[in-house]
Every structure is written in C-alpha cells, then in structure tokens.
N, C-alpha and C positions, 0 to 999 in steps of 0.2 A: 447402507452403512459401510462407511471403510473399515478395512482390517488395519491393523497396527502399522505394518508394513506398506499400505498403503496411502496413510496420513502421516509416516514420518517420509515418505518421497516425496509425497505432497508439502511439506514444510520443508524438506531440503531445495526442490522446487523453485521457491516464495521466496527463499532466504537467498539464493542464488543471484535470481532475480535482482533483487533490493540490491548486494551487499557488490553486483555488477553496475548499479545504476542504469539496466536495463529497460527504460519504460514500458515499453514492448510489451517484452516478457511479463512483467510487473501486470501490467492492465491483463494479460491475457486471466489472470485470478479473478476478475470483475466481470458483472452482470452490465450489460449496459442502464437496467434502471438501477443502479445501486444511489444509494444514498448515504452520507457518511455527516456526522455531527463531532468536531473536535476541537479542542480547544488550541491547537495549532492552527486549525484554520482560520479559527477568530483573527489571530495576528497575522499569518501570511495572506489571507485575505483581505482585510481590512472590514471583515464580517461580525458583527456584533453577535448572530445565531450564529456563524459556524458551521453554514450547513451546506456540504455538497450535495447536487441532485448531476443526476446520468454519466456514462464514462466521461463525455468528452471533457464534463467539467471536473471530474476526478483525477485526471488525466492531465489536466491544466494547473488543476491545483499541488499534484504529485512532481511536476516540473517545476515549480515552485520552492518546494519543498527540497528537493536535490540541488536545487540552484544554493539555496541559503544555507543548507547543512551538506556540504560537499564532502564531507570525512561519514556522514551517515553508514553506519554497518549494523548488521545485528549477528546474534550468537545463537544458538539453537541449547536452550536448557532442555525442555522436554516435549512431547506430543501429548495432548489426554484428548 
C-alpha cells in the first residue's frame, strides 16, 4: 500500500509525464499486458470496441492520441 506521500509523487510523476508529451516516461506507468477500453479509442482508432491489448499497442495508440490533441494537459485536483 502506498502512503499519501507516496501516491501524490506517483501522480505528480504521471502528470509530468503526460503534460511533457513524454511517451517514454508515460508508458513507463504500464504493465506490458495492460489492456485499456475507451471511448477515444473507438474514434482515434477506428475501433468500434475500443479496445487496447499490450504496451506496444498502447503506446501506438497514446501517439495517436498526442498527435490529434497537441495542447493535451492535465491538472492535479486530488490523490485518494
């Protein structure tokens, strides 16, 4: 279990990552079997399920996703 302090490093982290456009960095948070269902990926994939399987193809589809939303940032409201 993490402590407080160490899931808001962990989110400051994540949020670094992303708000650098860092994929790298980004993917280092993923398991190589991760699997992801979204309904962005429906449309930047042209995926009717929406459904990523393993990094590389999370990875593929994450580059994607930075391609089409280039101003993409996020803000850190809270940790729970």
């Amino acid at each position: 279990m993490l402590t407080k302090e160490e899931a808001y490093d962990f989110a400051e982290h994540w949020l670094s990552a992303w708000n650098a456009h860092d994929l790298d960095q980004i993917m280092e948070h993923y398991d190589d079997q991760v699997e992801l269902s979204s309904p962005v990926a429906v449309q930047l994939l042209d995926d009717p399920e929406g459904w990523v399987v393993g990094k590389a193809g999370l990875k593929a589809y994450f580059q994607k996703g930075l391609t089409a939303y280039s101003q993409l940032s996020f803000n850190l409201i809270d940790v729970l």
